[in-house]
ZAFIFI-138537 format. One record per residue (C-alpha): residue number from 1; residue in three letters; y, x, z. Coordinates in pm, whole numbers, padded with zeros to 5 digits. Each point is the difference from the previous one (the first is absolute). Layout:
REM residues N
@n NUM, res ALA, y Y, x X, z Z
...
//
This chain:
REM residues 358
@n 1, res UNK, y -03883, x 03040, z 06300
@n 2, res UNK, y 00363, x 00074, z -00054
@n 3, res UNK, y 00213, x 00098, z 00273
@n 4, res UNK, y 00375, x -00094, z 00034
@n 5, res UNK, y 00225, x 00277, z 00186
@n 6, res UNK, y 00304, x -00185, z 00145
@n 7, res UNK, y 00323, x 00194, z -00106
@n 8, res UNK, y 00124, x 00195, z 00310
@n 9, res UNK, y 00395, x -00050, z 00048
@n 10, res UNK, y 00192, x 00292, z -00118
@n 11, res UNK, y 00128, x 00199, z 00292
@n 12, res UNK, y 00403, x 00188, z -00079
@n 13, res UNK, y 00102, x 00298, z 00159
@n 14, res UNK, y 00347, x -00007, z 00115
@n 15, res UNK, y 00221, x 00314, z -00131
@n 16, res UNK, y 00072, x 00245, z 00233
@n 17, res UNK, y 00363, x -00068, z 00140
@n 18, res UNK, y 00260, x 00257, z -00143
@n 19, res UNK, y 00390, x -00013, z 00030
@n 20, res UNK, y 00176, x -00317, z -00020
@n 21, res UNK, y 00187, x -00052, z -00332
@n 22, res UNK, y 00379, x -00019, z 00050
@n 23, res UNK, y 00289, x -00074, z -00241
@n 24, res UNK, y 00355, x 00095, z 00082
@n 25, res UNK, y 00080, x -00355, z 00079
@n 26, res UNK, y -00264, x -00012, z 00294
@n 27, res UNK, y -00025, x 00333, z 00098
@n 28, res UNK, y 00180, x 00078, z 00335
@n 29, res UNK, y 00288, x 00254, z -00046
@n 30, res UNK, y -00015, x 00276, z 00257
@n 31, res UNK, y 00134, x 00018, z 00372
@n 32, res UNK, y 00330, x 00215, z -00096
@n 33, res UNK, y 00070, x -00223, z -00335
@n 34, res UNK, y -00065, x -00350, z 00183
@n 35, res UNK, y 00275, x 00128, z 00300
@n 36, res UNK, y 00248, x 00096, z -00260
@n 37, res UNK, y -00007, x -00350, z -00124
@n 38, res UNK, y 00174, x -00113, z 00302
@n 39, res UNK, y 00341, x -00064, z -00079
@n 40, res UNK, y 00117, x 00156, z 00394
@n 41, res UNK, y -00156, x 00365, z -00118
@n 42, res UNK, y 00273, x 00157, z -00250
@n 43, res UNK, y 00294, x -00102, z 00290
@n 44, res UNK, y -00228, x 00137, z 00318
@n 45, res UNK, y -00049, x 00331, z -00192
@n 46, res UNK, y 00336, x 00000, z -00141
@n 47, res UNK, y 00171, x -00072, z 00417
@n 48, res UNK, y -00240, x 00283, z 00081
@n 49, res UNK, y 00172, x 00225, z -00218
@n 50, res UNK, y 00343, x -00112, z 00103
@n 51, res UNK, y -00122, x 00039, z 00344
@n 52, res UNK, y -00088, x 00348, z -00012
@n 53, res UNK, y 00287, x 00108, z -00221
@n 54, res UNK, y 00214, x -00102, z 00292
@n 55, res UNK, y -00177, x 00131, z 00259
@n 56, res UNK, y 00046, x 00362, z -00188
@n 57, res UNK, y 00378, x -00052, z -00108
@n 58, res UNK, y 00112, x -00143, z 00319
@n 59, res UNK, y -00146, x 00094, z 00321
@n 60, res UNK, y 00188, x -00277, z 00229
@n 61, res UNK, y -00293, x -00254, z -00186
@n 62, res UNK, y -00223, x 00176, z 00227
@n 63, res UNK, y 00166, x -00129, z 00270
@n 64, res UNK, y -00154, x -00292, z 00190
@n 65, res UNK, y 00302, x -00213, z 00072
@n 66, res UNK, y 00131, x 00113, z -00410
@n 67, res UNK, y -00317, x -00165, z -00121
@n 68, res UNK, y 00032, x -00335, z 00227
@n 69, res UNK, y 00323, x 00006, z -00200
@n 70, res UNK, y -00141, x -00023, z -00314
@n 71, res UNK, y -00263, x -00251, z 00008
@n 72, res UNK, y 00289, x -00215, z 00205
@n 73, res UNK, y 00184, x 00021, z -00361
@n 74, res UNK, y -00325, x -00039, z -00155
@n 75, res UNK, y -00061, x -00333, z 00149
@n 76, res UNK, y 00336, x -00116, z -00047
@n 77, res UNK, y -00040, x -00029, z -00360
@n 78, res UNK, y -00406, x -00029, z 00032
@n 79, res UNK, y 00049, x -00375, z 00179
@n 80, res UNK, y 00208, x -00163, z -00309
@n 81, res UNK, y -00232, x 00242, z -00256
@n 82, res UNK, y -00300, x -00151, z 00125
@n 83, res UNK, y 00066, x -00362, z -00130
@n 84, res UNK, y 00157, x 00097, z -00265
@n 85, res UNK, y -00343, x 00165, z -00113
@n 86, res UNK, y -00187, x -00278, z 00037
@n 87, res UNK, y 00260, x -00195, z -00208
@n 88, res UNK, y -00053, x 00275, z -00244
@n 89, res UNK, y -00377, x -00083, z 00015
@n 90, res UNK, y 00078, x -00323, z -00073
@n 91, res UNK, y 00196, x 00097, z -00292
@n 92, res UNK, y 00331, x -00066, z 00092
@n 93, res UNK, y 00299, x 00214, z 00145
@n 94, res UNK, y 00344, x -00059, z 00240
@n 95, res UNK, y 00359, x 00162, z -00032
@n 96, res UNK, y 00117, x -00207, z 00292
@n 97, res UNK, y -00203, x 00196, z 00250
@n 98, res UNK, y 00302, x 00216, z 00088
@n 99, res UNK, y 00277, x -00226, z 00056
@n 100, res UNK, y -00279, x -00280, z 00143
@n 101, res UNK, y -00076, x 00232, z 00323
@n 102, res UNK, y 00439, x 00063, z 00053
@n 103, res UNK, y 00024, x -00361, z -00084
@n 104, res UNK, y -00293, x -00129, z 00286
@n 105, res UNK, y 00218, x 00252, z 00276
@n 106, res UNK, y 00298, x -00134, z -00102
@n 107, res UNK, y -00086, x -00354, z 00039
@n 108, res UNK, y -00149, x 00043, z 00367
@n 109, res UNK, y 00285, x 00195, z 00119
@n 110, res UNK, y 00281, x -00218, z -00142
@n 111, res UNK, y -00221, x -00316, z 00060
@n 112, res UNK, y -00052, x 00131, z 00413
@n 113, res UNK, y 00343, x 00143, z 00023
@n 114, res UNK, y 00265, x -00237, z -00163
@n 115, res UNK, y -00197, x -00319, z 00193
@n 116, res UNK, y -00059, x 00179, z 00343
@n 117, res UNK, y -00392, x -00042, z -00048
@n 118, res UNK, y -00286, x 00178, z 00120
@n 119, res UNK, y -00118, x 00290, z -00237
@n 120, res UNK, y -00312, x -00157, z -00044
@n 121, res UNK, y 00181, x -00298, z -00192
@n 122, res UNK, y 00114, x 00227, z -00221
@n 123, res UNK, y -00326, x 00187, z -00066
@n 124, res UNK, y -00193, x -00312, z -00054
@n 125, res UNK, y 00282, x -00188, z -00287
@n 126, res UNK, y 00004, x 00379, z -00128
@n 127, res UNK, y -00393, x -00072, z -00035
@n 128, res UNK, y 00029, x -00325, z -00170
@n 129, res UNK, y 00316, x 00123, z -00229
@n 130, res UNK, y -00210, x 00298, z -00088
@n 131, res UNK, y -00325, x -00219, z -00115
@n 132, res UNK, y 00242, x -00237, z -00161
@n 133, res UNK, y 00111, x 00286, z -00252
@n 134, res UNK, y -00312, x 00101, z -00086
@n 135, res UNK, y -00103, x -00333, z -00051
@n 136, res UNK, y 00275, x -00044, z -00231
@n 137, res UNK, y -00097, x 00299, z -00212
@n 138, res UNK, y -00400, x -00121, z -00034
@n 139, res UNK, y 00127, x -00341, z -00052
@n 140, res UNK, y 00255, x 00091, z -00310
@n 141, res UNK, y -00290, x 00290, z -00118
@n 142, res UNK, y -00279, x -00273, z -00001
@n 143, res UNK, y 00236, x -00333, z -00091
@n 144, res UNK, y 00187, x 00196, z -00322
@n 145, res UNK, y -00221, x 00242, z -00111
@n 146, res UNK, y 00255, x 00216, z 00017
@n 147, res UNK, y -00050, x 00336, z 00059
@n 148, res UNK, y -00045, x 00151, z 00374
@n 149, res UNK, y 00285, x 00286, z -00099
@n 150, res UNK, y 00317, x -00237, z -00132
@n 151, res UNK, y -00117, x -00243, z 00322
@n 152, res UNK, y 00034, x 00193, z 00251
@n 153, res UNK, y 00290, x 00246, z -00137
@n 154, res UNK, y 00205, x -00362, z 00025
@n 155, res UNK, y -00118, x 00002, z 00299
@n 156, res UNK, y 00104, x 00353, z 00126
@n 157, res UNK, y 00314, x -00045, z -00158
@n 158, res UNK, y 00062, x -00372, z 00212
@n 159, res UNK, y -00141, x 00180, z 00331
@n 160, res UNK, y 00265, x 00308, z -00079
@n 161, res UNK, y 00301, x -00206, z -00035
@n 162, res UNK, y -00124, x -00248, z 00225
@n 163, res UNK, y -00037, x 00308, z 00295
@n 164, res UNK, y 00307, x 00137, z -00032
@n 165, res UNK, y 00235, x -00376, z -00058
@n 166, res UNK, y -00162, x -00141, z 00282
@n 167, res UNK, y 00096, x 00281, z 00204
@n 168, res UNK, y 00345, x 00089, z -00043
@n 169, res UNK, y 00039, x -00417, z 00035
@n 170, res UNK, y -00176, x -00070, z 00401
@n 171, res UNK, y 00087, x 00359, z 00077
@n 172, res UNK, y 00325, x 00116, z -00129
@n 173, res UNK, y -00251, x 00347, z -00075
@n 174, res UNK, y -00242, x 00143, z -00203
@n 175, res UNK, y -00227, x 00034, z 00287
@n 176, res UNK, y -00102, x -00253, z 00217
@n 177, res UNK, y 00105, x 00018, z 00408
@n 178, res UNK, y -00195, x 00210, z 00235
@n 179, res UNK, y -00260, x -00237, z 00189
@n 180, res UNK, y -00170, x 00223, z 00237
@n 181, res UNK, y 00131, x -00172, z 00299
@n 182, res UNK, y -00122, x -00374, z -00130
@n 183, res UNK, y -00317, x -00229, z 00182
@n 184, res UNK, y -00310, x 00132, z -00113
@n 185, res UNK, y 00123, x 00329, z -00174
@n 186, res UNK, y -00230, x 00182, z 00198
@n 187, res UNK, y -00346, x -00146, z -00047
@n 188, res UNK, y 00089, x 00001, z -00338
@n 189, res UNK, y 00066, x 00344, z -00056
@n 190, res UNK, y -00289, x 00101, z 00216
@n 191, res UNK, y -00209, x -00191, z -00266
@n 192, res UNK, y 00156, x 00098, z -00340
@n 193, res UNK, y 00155, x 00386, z 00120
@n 194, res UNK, y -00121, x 00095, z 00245
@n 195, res UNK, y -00182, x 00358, z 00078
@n 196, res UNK, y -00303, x 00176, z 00208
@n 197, res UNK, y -00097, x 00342, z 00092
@n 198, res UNK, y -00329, x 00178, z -00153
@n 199, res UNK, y 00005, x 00359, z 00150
@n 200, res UNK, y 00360, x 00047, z 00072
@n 201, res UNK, y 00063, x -00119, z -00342
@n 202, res UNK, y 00248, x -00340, z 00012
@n 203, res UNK, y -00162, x -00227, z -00299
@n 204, res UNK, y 00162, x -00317, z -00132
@n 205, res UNK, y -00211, x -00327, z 00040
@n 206, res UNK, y 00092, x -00020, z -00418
@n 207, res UNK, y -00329, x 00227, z -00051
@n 208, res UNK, y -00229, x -00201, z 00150
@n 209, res UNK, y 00049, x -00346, z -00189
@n 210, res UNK, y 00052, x 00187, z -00324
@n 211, res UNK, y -00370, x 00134, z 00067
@n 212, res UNK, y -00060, x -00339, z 00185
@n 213, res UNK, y 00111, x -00202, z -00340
@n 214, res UNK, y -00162, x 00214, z -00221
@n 215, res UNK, y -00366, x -00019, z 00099
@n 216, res UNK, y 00108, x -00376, z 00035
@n 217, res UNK, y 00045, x 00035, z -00406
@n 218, res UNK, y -00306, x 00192, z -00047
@n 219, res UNK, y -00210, x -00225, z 00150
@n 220, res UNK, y 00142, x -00336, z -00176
@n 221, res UNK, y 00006, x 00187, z -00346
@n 222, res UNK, y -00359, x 00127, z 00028
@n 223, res UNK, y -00185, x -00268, z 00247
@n 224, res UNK, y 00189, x -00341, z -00076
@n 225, res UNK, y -00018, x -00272, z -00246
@n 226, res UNK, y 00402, x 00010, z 00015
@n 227, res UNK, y -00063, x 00403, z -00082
@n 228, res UNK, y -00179, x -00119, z -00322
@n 229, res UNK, y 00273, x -00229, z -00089
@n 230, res UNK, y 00239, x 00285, z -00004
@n 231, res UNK, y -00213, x 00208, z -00231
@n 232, res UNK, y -00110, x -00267, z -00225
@n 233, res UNK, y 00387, x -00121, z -00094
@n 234, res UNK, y 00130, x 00298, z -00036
@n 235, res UNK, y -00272, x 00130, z -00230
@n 236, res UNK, y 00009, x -00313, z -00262
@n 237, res UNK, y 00149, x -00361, z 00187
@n 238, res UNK, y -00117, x -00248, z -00235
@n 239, res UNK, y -00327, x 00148, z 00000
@n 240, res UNK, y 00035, x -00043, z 00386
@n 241, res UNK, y 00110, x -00297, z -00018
@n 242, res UNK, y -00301, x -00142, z -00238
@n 243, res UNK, y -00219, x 00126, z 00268
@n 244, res UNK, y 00195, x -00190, z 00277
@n 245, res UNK, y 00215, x 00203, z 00200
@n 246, res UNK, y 00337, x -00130, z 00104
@n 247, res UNK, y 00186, x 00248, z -00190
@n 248, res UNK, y 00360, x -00199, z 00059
@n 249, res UNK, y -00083, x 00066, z 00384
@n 250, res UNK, y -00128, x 00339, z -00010
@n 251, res UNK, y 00327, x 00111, z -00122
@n 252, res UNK, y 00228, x -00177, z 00154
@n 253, res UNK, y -00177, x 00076, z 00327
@n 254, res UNK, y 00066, x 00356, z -00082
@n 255, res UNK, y 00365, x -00040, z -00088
@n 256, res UNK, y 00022, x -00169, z 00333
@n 257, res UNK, y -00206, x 00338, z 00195
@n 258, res UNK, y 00251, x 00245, z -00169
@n 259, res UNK, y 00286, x -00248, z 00148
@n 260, res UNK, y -00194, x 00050, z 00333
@n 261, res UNK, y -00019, x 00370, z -00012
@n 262, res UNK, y 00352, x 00017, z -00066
@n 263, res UNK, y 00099, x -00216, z 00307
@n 264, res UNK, y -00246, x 00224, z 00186
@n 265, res UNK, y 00178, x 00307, z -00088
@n 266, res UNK, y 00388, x -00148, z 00030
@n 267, res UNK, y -00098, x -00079, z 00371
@n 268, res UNK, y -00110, x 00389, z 00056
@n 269, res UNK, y 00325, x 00051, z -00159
@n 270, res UNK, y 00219, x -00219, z 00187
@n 271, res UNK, y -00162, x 00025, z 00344
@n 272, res UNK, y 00051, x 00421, z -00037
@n 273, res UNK, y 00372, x 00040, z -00093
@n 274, res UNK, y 00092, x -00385, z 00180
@n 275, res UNK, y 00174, x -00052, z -00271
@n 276, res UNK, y -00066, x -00001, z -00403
@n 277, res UNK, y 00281, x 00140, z -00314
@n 278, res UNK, y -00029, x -00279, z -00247
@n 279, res UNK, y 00042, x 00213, z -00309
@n 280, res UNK, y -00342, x 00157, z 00054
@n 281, res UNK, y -00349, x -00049, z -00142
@n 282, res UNK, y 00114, x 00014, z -00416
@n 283, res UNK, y -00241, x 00258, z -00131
@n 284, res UNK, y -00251, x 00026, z 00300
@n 285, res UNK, y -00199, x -00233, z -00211
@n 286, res UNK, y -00082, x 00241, z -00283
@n 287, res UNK, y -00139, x 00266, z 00299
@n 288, res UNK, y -00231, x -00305, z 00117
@n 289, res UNK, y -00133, x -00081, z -00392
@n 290, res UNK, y -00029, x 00387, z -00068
@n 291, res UNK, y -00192, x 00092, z 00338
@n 292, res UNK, y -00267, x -00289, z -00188
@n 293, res UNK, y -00014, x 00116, z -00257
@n 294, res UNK, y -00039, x 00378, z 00123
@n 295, res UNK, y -00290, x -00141, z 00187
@n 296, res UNK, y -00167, x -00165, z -00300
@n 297, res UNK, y 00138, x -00351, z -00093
@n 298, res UNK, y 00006, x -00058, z -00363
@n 299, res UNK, y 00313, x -00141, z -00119
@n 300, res UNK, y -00177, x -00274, z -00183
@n 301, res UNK, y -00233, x -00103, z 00295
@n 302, res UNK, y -00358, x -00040, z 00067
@n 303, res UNK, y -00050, x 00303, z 00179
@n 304, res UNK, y 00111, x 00219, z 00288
@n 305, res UNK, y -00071, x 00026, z 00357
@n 306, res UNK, y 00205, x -00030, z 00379
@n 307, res UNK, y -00084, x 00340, z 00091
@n 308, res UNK, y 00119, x 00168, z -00321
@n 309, res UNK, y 00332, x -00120, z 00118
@n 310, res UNK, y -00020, x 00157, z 00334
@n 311, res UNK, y -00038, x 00324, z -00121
@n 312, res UNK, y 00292, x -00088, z -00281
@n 313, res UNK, y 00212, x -00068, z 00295
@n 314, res UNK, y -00057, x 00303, z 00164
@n 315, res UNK, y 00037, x 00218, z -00273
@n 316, res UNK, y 00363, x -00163, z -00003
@n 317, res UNK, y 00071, x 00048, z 00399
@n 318, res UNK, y -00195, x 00345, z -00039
@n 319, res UNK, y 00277, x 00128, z -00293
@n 320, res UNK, y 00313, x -00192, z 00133
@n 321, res UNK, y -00039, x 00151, z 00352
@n 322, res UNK, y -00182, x 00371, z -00143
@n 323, res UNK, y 00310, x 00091, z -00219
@n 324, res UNK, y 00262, x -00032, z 00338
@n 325, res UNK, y -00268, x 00191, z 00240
@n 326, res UNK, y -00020, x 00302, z -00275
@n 327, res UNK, y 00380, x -00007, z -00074
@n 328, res UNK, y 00024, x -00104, z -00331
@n 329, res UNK, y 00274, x -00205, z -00135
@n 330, res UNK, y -00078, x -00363, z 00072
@n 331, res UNK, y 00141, x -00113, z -00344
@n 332, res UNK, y -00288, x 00153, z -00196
@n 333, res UNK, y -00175, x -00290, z 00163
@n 334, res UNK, y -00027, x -00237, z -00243
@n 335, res UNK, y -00060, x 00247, z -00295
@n 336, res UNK, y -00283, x 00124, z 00257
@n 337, res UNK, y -00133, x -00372, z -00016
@n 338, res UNK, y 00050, x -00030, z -00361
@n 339, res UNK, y -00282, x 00308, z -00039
@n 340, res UNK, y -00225, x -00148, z 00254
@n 341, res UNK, y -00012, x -00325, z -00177
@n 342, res UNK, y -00057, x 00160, z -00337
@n 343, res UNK, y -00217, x 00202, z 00139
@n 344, res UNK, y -00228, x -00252, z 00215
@n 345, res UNK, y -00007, x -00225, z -00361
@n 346, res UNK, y -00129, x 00323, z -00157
@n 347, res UNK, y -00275, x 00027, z 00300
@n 348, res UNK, y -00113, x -00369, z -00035
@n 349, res UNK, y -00013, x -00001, z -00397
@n 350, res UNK, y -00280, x 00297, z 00032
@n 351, res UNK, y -00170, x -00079, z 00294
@n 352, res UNK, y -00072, x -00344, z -00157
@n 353, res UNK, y -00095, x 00173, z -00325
@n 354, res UNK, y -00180, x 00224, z 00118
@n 355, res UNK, y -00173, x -00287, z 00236
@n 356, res UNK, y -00081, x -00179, z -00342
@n 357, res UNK, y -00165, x 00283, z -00144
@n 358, res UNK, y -00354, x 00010, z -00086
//
C-alpha cells in the first residue's frame, strides 16, 4: 500500500533587521546643516557680530536708553523693509518706497491743513493715495511685463517731482505747515508716535508694530495659502500659474502692502516733527531693499524670510546710531554700510553652500 505525504508549506525566515539604506537624496542632513539652510541665519549671526563690536568700541551702546535708540531707528526702516521682503519673495522689487512714505505725510498734512479738516481725513486719503500707488506699480509690472525696476524708478521719479511741485504750489514752502494744534492731532499721534516707559527707559510705540508686523509676516509666509502664493511666483510664475495661483493678484497685492508700509511710516514721520520737508525720502529706498537682502532675499525671488529682515534692519539702526555713540565721523557711514552689505552677501552665499553640502 503506497502512502502519499502531503507537501508541507515552506515556512521563510525573515532577515534580521539591520540599518536602513539611505541615499543622499533621502537621507536627513544633520541638526547644524538643516538650521543653516534658513535664509534668517547668516544676518542673525552677522547682527550678533555687529552687536558686540559696538558694545566694545562704544560703551554709550551699553546704555539702556542708547539701545531704545537704536532699535527706534531700526524699526523705522524695519516697517517699509518688511514688505518690501515679501515683494522680494515674490520676485519683484520697489524704488518708490522712499519718496512713497514723504509723499503719504505730505498728502495728509496739506490735505488736513490747506482745507481746515480733521487729521484723521488726512491720514485716511493718505491711506487710499498710498494703496493707489502701489497699485499702480503691480498693475503696470503685471499688465506690461515690464520689468519691476524701470516701473517703479518712473514711479520714484513722478513721486519726487510730484513731492516737492506740489509743495512749493499749496504752501509757498518746501515743508508743509506745522499741524500740531489741528482736531484730532492728538489721538493720532498717540497711535502712530507715541512712547512708553520699560524701566526708566522712554521707548517709542515704532518698536512694537515693527515686531507686531513682522510675526504678522512670518505667520502668513509660513502658515497661509496667500504665504504659498508669494513663494510659488516668485520662484517660477507661469509654473504658478499652471498650478492655479492668482499670480496677477499676488503681486499686485504686494505692490499695494509696500504702498501701505510706506503710509504707515510717513504718519510716524509726520505726527513726530508736525510737519514733513518734501525733498526727503530719495535714497531711503535702497537702505529698505539692502536691509532684505542682508537678511536673505534673493534678488531673483523665491526665497527669503520676514525675520531675516528684522535683523537686516537692525544691523542698519545698530551701525547708523554705533558710529555717533563711539565718536567716529558719521560720514564713514555709508562706506560702513557698503562693507556690511558685501559682507552679509558673502555670509549668505556660504551658509547656503555650506547648507547644500553633503
Amino acid at each position: 500500500m503506497s502512502m502519499t505525504r502531503q507537501a508541507e508549506p515552506a515556512v521563510t525566515t525573515p532577515p534580521a533587521p539591520g540599518p536602513k539604506e539611505t541615499d543622499g537624496r533621502t537621507a536627513e542632513r544633520p541638526l547644524a546643516l538643516r538650521l543653516l539652510a534658513r535664509p534668517e541665519v547668516g544676518v542673525f549671526l552677522g547682527a550678533v557680530a555687529v552687536y558686540v563690536f559696538f558694545l566694545i568700541a562704544a560703551p554709550p551702546v551699553r546704555d539702556g536708553s542708547s539701545m531704545a535708540n537704536i532699535l527706534y531707528q531700526s524699526s523705522t526702516i524695519g516697517i517699509v523693509a518688511i514688505p518690501v521682503a515679501l515683494l522680494m519673495i515674490g520676485g519683484e522689487f520697489d524704488l518708490s518706497s522712499g519718496v512713497a512714505v514723504i509723499a503719504s505725510a505730505l498728502t495728509a498734512s496739506m490735505l488736513a491743513y490747506q482745507l481746515s479738516m480733521n487729521v484723521w481725513v488726512g491720514v485716511l486719503v493718505a491711506l487710499l493715495v498710498s494703496l493707489a500707488v502701489g497699485f499702480f506699480n503691480g498693475w503696470m509690472v503685471v499688465k506690461t511685463g515690464l520689468p519691476s525696476f524701470l516701473v517703479t524708478l518712473g514711479t520714484f521719479l513722478i513721486l519726487q517731482g510730484v513731492n516737492l511741485a506740489v509743495t512749493k504750489l499749496v504752501t509757498g514752502n518746501v515743508a508743509t505747515d506745522d499741524i500740531s494744534d489741528m482736531d484730532g492731532f492728538d489721538q493720532a499721534k498717540s497711535v502712530f508716535a507715541s512712547s512708553f516707559e520699560v524701566g526708566g527707559v522712554n521707548v517709542k510705540i515704532t518698536i512694537v508694530y515693527w515686531l507686531v508686523f513682522a510675526a504678522i509676516a512670518t505667520w502668513v509666509l509660513l502658515r497661509t495659502k496667500y504665504g504659498n502664493w508669494i513663494f510659488a511666483v516668485g520662484g517660477n510664475k507661469d509654473s504658478a500659474r499652471a498650478v492655479g495661483v492668482p499670480v496677477n493678484f499676488t503681486k499686485i497685492s504686494l505692490f499695494m502692502l509696500v504702498g501701505f508700509g510706506a503710509w504707515f511710516l510717513g504718519m510716524h514721520q509726520l505726527f513726530s516733527f508736525n510737519t514733513v520737508q518734501s525733498g526727503e525720502g530719495v535714497g531711503i529706498e535702497l537702505i529698505y531693499i539692502s536691509a532684505a537682502v542682508i537678511g536673505g532675499c534673493l534678488l531673483t525671488g523665491g526665497s527669503g524670510s520676514a525675520i531675516g529682515p528684522v535683523f537686516g534692519a537692525f544691523m542698519f539702526g545698530m551701525v547708523q546710531q554705533g558710529i555717533v555713540y563711539a565718536g567716529w565721523n558719521p560720514d564713514w557711514f555709508k562706506a560702513f554700510l557698503g562693507v556690511m552689505l558685501l559682507g552679509a552677501v558673502l555670509i549668505n552665499l556660504w551658509v547656503s553652500r555650506t547648507a547644500t553640502r553633503r
